[in-house]
C-alpha positions in Angstrom: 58.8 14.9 7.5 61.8 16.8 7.6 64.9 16.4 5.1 68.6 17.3 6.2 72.0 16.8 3.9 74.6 16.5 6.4 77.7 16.6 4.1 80.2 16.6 7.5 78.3 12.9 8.7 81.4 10.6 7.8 80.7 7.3 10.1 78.7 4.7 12.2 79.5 7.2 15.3 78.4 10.4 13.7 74.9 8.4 12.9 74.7 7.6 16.0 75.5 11.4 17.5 72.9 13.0 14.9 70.1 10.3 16.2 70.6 10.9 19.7 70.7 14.9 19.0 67.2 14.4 17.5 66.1 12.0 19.8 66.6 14.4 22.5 64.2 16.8 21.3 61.4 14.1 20.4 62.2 10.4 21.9 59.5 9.1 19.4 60.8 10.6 16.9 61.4 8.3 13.5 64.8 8.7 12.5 66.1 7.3 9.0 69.3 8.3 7.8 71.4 7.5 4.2 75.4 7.7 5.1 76.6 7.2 1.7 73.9 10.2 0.7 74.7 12.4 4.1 71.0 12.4 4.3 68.2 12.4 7.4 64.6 12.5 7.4 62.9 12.8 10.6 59.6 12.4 11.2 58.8 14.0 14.2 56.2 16.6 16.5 59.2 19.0 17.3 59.3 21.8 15.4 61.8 21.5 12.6 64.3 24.4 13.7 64.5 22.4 17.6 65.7 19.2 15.3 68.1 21.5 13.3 69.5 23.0 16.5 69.8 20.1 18.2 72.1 18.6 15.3 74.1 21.6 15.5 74.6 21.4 19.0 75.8 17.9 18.3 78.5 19.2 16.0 77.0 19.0 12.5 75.9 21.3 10.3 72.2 20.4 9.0 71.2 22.0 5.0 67.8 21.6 4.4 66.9 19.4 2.0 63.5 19.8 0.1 62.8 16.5 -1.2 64.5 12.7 -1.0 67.2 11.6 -3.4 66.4 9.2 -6.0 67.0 5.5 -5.3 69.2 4.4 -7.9 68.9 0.4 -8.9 71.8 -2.4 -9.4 71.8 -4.2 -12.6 71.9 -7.3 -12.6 75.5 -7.1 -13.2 76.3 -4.7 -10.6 76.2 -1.8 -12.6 74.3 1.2 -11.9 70.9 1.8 -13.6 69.4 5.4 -13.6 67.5 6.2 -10.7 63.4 5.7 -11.4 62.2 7.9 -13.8 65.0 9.0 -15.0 65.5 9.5 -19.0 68.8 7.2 -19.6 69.2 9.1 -23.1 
């Protein structure tokens, strides 16, 4: 799987630009990606420097990311919780 932070994805349009870019490389490609974290994983065939080019082509600028940002949970409030794992002290 390959990780990306994207800190210049900003809407619904540039989701839909950064999918299409990777698509275009590998049209089965899996593509999941976290707006409100600017972060893609791809899981893919294609090389990870073709993915990373073709989102540049696109217009973005791709940072590797090595590992998938912790979930953090709602209370039951609303509130935020630490994310799993974490040591709230």
């Amino acid at each position: 799987m390959l990780r990306y932070q994207i800190d210049d994805m900003s809407c619904g349009h540039c989701v839909q630009a950064i999918t299409a870019a990777v698509k275009s490389v590998d049209p089965a490609a899996q593509v999941a990606i976290d707006l409100s974290r600017k972060s893609v994983e791809v899981t893919t065939t294609a090389a990870g420097p073709d993915v990373s080019d073709a989102i540049r082509e696109a217009g973005y600028a791709p940072a590797e990311a090595t590992e998938a940002a912790p979930v953090a949970k709602a209370s039951c409030c609303g509130g935020k919780r630490s994310p799993l794992g974490a040591d709230p002290r």
